[in-house]
Structure formats: structure tokens, C-alpha cells
N, C-alpha and C positions, 0 to 999 in steps of 0.2 A: 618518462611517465606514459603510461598507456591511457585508451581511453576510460576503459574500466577502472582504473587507480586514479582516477581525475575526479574529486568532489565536484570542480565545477568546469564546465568548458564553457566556451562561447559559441554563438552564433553570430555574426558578424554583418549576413547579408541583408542588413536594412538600415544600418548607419554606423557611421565610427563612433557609438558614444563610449564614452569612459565606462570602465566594467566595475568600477569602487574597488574595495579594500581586499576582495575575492581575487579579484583582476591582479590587483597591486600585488598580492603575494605571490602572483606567477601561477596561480592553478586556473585560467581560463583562457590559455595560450594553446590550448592542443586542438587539435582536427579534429572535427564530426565524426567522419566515416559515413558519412549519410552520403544514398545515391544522387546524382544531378540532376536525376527527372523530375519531372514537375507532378505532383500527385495532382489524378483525374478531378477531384473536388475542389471546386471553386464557387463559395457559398456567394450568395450577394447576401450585402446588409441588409438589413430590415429598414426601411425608408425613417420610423421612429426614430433611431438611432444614428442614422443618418443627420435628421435636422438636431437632434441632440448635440451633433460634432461638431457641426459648422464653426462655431465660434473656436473651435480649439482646432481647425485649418492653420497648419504652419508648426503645430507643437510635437514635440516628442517625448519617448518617457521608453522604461525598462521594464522586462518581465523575465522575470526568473521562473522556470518551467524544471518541474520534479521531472527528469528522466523516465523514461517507459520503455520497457526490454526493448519491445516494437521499434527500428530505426525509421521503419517506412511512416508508422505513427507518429514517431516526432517529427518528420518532416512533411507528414501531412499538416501537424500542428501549426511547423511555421511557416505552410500555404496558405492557412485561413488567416492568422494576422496579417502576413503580407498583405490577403486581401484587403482585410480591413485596415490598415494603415494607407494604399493606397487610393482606396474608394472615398476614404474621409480626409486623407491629403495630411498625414501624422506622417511620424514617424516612429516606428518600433523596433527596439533592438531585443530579440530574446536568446536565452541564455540558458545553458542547459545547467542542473544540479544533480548532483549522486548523490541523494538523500542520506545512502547506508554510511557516507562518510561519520563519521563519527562525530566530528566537531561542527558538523554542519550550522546547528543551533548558536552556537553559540559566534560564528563567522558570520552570521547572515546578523545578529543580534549587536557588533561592532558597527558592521556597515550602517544599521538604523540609527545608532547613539552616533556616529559618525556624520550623519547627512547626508550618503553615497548610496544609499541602498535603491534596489529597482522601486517600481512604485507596485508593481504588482505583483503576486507568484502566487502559484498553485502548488501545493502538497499535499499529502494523508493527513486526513483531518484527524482520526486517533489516534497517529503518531506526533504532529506536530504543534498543533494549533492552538493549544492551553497551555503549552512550552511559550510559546512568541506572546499570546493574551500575559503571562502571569509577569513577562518581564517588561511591559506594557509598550510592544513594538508593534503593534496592529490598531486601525482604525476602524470607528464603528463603522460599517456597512447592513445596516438594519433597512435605510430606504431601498436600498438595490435588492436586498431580499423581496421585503414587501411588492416593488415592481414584478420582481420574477414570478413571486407569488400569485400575483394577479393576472398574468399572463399565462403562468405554466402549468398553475395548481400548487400540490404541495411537493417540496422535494423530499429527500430519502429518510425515514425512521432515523436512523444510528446518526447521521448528520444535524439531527436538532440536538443529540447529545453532543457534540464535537464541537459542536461551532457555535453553541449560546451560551453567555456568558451573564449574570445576573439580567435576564428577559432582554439580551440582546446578541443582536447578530454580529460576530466578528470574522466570519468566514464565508465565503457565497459558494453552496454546492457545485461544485461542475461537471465530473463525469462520476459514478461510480464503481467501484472497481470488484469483477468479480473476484471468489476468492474461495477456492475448491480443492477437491482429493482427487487424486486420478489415479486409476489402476490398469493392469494391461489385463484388458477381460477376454483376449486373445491363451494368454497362460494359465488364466482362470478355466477356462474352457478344455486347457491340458488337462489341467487336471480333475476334472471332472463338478467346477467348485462355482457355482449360480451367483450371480452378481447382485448383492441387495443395497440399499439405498442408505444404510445407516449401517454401522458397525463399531462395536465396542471398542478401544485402543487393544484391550486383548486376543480381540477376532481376528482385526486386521495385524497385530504381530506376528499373531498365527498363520496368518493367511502368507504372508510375505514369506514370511518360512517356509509353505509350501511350495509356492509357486518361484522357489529360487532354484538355479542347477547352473552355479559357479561355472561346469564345463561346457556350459551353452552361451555363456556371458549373461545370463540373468540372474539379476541383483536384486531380491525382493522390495526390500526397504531404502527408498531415494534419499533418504533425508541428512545432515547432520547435525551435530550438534555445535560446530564451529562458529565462528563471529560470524553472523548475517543476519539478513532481516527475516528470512524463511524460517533460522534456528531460532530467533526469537518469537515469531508466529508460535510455531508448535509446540515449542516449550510453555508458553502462557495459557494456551489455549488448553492443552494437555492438561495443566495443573488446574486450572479454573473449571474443566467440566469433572477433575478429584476432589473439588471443594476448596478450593484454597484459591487464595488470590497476592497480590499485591499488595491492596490497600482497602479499606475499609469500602463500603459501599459509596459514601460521601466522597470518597478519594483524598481523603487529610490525614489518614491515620495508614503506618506500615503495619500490616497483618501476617504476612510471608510467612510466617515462622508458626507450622500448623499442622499438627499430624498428617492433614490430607495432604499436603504439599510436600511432606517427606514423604510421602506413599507415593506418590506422583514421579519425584526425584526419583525414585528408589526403581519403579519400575522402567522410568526412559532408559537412567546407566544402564540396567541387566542388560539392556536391548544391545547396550557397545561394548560389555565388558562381560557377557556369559559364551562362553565357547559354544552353545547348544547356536549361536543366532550367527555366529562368524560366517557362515555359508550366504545368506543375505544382503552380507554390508556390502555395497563393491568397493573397489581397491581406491584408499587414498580420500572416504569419506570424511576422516576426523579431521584433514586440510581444506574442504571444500569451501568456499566465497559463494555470494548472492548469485551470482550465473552457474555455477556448478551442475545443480541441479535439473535445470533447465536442460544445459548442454547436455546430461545421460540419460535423459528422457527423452529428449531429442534424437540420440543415438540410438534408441534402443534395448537399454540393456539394464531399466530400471521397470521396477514392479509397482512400485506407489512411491508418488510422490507429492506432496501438500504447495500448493503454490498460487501466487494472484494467479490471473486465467492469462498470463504471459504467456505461459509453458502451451496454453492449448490454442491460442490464438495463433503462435508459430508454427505449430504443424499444420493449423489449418490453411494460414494465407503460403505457405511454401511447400504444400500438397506431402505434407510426410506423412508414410503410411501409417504411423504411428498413429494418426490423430482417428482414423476409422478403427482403431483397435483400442481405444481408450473408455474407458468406463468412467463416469461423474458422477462424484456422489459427495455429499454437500462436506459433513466434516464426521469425527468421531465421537463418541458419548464416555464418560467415562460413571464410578459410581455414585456420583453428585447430580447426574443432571438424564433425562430421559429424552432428550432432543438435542441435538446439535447447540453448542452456541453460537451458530455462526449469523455475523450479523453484514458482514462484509464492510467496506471504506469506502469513504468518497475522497475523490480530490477537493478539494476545495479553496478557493480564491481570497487571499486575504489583501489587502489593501496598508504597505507598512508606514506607520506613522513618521509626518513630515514628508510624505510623497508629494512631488511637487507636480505633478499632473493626476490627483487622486479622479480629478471627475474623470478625464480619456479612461481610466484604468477601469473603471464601473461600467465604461461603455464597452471596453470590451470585453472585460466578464460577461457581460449581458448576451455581446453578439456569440462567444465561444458557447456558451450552453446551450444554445438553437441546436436544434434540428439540423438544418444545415451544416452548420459549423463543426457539430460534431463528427457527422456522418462520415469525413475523409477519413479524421482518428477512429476513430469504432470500427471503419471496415478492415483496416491493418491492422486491429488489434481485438479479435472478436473476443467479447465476453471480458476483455480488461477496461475498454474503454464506454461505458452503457449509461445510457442517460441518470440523470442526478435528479430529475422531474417530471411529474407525472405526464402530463401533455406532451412531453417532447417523445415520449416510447412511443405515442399515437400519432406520431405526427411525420413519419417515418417506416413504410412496412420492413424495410431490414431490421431496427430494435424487436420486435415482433416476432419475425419470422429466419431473421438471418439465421437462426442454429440451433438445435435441440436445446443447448442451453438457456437460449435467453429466455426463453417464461420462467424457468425456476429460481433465475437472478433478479425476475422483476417482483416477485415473492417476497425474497428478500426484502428487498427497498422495502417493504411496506408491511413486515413485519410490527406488530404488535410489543411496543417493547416496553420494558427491559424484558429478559428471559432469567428463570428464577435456577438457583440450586433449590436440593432437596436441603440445602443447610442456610438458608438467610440469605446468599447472595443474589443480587440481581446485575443481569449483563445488556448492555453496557452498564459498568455503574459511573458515577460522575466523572467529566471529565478533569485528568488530573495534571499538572504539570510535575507533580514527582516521580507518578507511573510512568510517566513519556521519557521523562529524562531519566528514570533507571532502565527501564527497558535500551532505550537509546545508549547506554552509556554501558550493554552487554551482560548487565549483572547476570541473568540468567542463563547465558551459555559460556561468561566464565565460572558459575557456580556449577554447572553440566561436568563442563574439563574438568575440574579438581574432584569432582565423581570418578571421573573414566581414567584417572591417574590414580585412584584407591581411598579420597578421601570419603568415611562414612556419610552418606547420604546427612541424615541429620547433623551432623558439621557443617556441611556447605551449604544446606540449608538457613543453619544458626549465623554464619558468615553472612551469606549473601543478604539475610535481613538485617543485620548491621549496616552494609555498605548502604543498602537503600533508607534507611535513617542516617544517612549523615546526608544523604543525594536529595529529599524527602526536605529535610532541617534548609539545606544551599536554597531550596526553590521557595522558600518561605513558608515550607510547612512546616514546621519545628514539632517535635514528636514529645 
């Protein structure tokens, strides 16, 4: 088993504790790959938090940590615990997760109804966190917000949609995650073609088309439509700024099945299945996995590609020229929507029910969202790893100043929301545990495939809202 094929691996260097039911099936036995150096950042605690601990001198407890392209990021990550386990005389053992794993939900959700689960973990609050609230594996954390509140100000827009649950807090924002288009405005400039900030899904189809020439190795269009988190990104987002969504506004009802979602559908297949765009694709797209992407944009030989700000974060800490040739620009508009819907993710810190060290776990949610604590991850991982509260961007001239991007990510966070269709929908709309677990469970890029193998668009449309009513019905929304 490789590292990438591993849902869950360990990290081992702060105690021997038992890894639960994850552990027990043999998927947290494989090697990091992470370097031995020690990352330059070494936050101190905040003395608050310090006398907070004291009484828990001598305790330990587990954190399950979502994966981040960044390796040097996550091992910055487990330089600040270590701090803070050492400083306050705990002990922590963290753990790495591949979120894209499929089953993940439901393996972390064994472990809670089991009594083995870590006490703490951060993940994508859009993708995860109404999945864990609705099978009710998560503990209130509304004081620990409150606290952070009054220290930090307020945290991120899209995260009060994610993580509040009938006026309560079940998720504690921690970093959040940029989440952008990138273009090579290097072959833009071949061809004579001005880089603008917004662009229709049909501009840039076009535009990828031009700017491809197969016998140079550039591949306009990065993306596929294969099982990943990338393909299910732009597939939703695609159909959502066509007017079509998932689920109703309230997130209780499946809607999928919608003229504009087969307009949607209709125009992604041309893009893999019309011969005018074949010059475009590059070789072996229709097989690509959640790193694919990353890696031919890294290489060089990708035109656009839609990605968390991994892909730009890595050319920038490993100096690839790539990254002085890239063009950012926020996302696509389709003919639902006159702005972007882009609202970007937070990670965010849940606390799972029956954690046997719940308070330690609060305290160090509280110490990782500093300023400090963050600043090791953020610097490895520019524009993927960005504060989650207001105070902490100011509190820090790198959030600030580290990179052309970051003001337009802090934009973001503080966006005005929801964001409206020209047809009734608004974005984010409530958080849903059926949207999370269809999305999660691929409906939308196996409903893609069965496009790009000649099923009519409007069939696999009519399919795939089926499956997401029985998946919708499993999570207790019954249709």
C-alpha cells in the first residue's frame, strides 16, 4: 500500500497509544515520507492556556489530522503539538487521514460508536461536518468558539454555515483553505490572449483550446472527471453557477434532476467526448486521482487547472518556475450566476463524542488557531493554509503580505453570504448531511463517466438523482 492509497497512516512520534478500529484494520501501519528536520516554527503557548492545562499534566489523547498536499506542512503541523504537548507535559499522538478515501465517514463513525476514536480531528467543514453532527458523533464546542470569539473576533463567512447546528457550534474553525483557478498566463501571452479575473466556463473552454499545442506538451484543460475531490469540486460548482444544484436550499430535499443540470452535464461530456477539444486533454486524464493534477501543473504542461491553493503553494515553497507564470483567478460564472460562487473551506476542529480528554482537545484547538501556531503550516503551504479569524490575519505581517494572493483570500472569508442564482438558489445553502455523503460517495463523477462512455446526458442525470435519493433517504432525510 502506498502512501497515497492509505486513508489513514500514523504518526507515531509522541506516544505508543493504540490507533482504534482505523489502526486495527491495518491502514495506519505505513511510513510518512515526511522529512526528519525539525520545521523553523516553534510557537510558545499562550500562558492562558498554559494555566488552563495544568490540571491535565500527565494526560493524553489522539488527533486525527486531514492530510495537506504540503508534506513539510504537515510536519510543521506535528511541530506545534509536539510543542504544545511538551510545554503542558500531555501527551499527543496525531494521525494522518486521506479524506478522498471514500469510506472514510463512515470508519471514523465505527470508531466513535466503538469508544476508540481520537478525541480530536480537523477536516473540510463542507465536506464533512454535517455527515458526523447528523450521526451524532460530535460534541457541542460552542464555549470554545465563544472564547476564540472574544479573542480573535469573528471567524470565516462559509464556516458559520458548516459548523452550526440548530444555533450551535459543533466544529471550531482552524485554518482556511484557499481555493482557485490557475492558468499559464505565460501561454496566454503566446498567444496574444489578456488575462481577465472572471471568465465564463465557455471563455475558458475556449481559451484552453487555444492555448494547447499537443507537440509542445501543452494540455490546455487540467482537470478530470475521474473519482477525486478536484472532480467532484468542479462538477458541483459547474452545475451550481448553471442553476442546478443538489438539494434544495434547506438541504432536505434532492433537486438534481433540472434542465440546468443537464445543460450543465451536457456541456462538461462535449469537453471529453467532442474531437474539436481532444488537442487539450493531456494523455491519461480520464484515469487521474486527487494528486494528478497537481503533479502536471507542477510539470508544466497544464493550461488550467481548478485546485485548493496546494498546486500553488508547491511551486511556490520549491521555487518552480511554474509558479511566476501562473495567473489566479478566483473561479468560473456560468448562465445562473454573475459572480463566482466561490466561497472557499475551512478546516475545522470537531471534538468526537465520548472523547475522554475533551477539555486537552479544546485547548489545543485554541493554541493551533494562533497566529503562531499557525504561521509554520501557512508558510509551507501558501494560500492553502490562511487564518480562519479575523485577528489572527493581523496578527502576523505574512497572512497579509506573504503573496499577491492573500488579500483576495481574506475577501473571501468575509464575504457576504449566501450568494444568489439568477433562479432562487443561494450558496452556501444549508448545511446537509445528504449533499456531503452523495458528493462523497462520487455520485457526480460516476454520473460524468457514464456521459463519457455515450450515456445521454439527461439519463445520467435522471440516474444520478435516484442514487442521491436513496443516499438523501440512508442519512435521514427521506425524500
Amino acid at each position: 500500500m502506498t502512501m497515497d492509497d492509505n486513508p489513514l497512516r500514523s504518526r507515531r512520534g509522541f506516544l505508543g497509544m493504540g490507533v482504534g478500529l482505523l489502526g486495527a484494520a491495518g491502514l495506519a501501519a505505513c511510513g510518512d515520507g515526511t522529512s526528519t528536520s525539525t520545521p523553523p516554527v516553534q510557537a510558545d503557548v499562550p500562558k492562558e492556556l498554559l494555566d488552563a492545562a495544568v490540571s491535565l499534566k500527565g494526560s493524553s489523547m489522539g488527533v486525527l489530522s486531514q492530510k495537506l498536499y504540503s508534506e513539510a506542512a504537515n510536519a510543521a503541523l506535528d511541530s506545534s503539538i509536539k510543542k504544545f504537548a511538551d510545554t503542558t507535559g500531555t501527551k499527543i499522538e496525531n494521525s494522518l487521514v486521506q479524506a478522498d478515501a471514500g469510506d472514510v465517514v463512515a470508519k471514523i463513525d465505527a470508531e466513535v460508536k466503538g469508544g476508540v476514536a481520537r478525541d480530536l480531528a480537523f477536516m473540510t467543514d463542507s465536506r464533512f461536518v454535517a455527515q458526523f453532527q447528523a450521526l451524532g458523533d460530535l460534541e457541542d464546542v460552542t464555549d470554545t468558539v465563544k472564547a476564540l470569539t472574544a479573542r480573535y473576533g469573528e471567524p470565516t463567512a462559509e464556516s458559520k454555515n458548516y459548523c452550526v447546528f440548530d444555533g450551535k457550534w459543533f466544529a471550531i474553525p482552524y485554518h482556511f483553505i484557499g481555493i482557485g483557478s490557475f492558468l499559464r498566463k505565460d501561454w496566454m501571452q503566446d498567444k496574444g490572449i489578456s488575462p481577465k479575473d472572471v471568465y465564463s466556463w465557455e471563455e475558458l473552454r475556449d481559451l484552453c483550446l487555444a492555448i494547447s499545442d499537443p507537440a509542445k506538451r501543452r494540455f490546455g484543460w487540467g482537470m478530470t472527471v475521474n473519482r477525486s475531490g478536484d472532480a467532484n469540486g468542479m462538477i458541483e460548482a459547474l452545475i451550481n453557477s448553471y442553476g442546478g444544484s443538489i438539494a434544495s436550499n434547506d438541504g432536505t430535499k434532492v433537486t438534481f434532476n433540472s434542465p440546468e443540470t443537464v445543460q450543465a452535464v451536457s456541456f462538461l461530456g462535449d469537453i471529453y467526448t467532442n474531437p474539436k477539444y481532444k488537442p487539450m486533454l493531456p494523455p491519461g486524464v480520464a484515469a487521474w486521482t486527487d494528486s494528478s493534477n497537481n503533479e502536471n501543473w507542477l510539470a508544466g504542461i497544464l493550461g488550467y487547472t481548478r485546485n485548493q491553493f496546494s498546486v500553488y503553494a508547491d511551486s511556490k515553497t520549491k521555487k518552480n518556475p511554474v509558479y511566476d507564470r501562473t495567473h489566479v483567478f478566483a473561479d468560473c460564472i456560468g448562465p445562473a450566476t454573475d459572480n463566482p460562487l466561490l466561497l472557499g473551506q475551512s478546516q475545522a476542529f470537531v471534538v468526537f463524542k465520548g472523547a475522554k480528554n475533551a477539555a486537552l482537545a479544546k485547548l489545543l484547538a485554541q493554541y493551533l488557531v494562533s497566529a503562531p501556531a499557525l504561521l509554520g503550516v501557512a508558510k509551507e503551504a501558501p494560500g492553502l493554509a490562511l487564518p480562519a479569524w479575523e485577528k489572527v490575519w493581523d496578527a502576523d505581517p505574512y497572512f497579509t503580505g506573504g503573496d499577491p494572493a492573500f488579500p483576495i483570500m481574506r475577501k473571501i472569508t468575509q464575504l457576504s453570504l449566501p450568494l444568489p442564482t439568477k433562479n432562487g438558489l443561494n450558496f452556501p445553502q444549508r448545511a446537509s448531511a445528504g449533499q456531503q455523503a452523495a458528493v462523497g460517495a462520487y455520485v457526480l463523477t460516476d454520473m460524468m463517466q457514464q456521459v463519457l462512455q455515450g450515456t445521454a446526458p439527461a439519463r445520467a442525470v435522471q440516474a444520478a438523482h435516484a442514487k442521491m435519493v436513496q443516499i438523501f433517504t440512508q442519512q435521514g432525510l427521506p425524500q
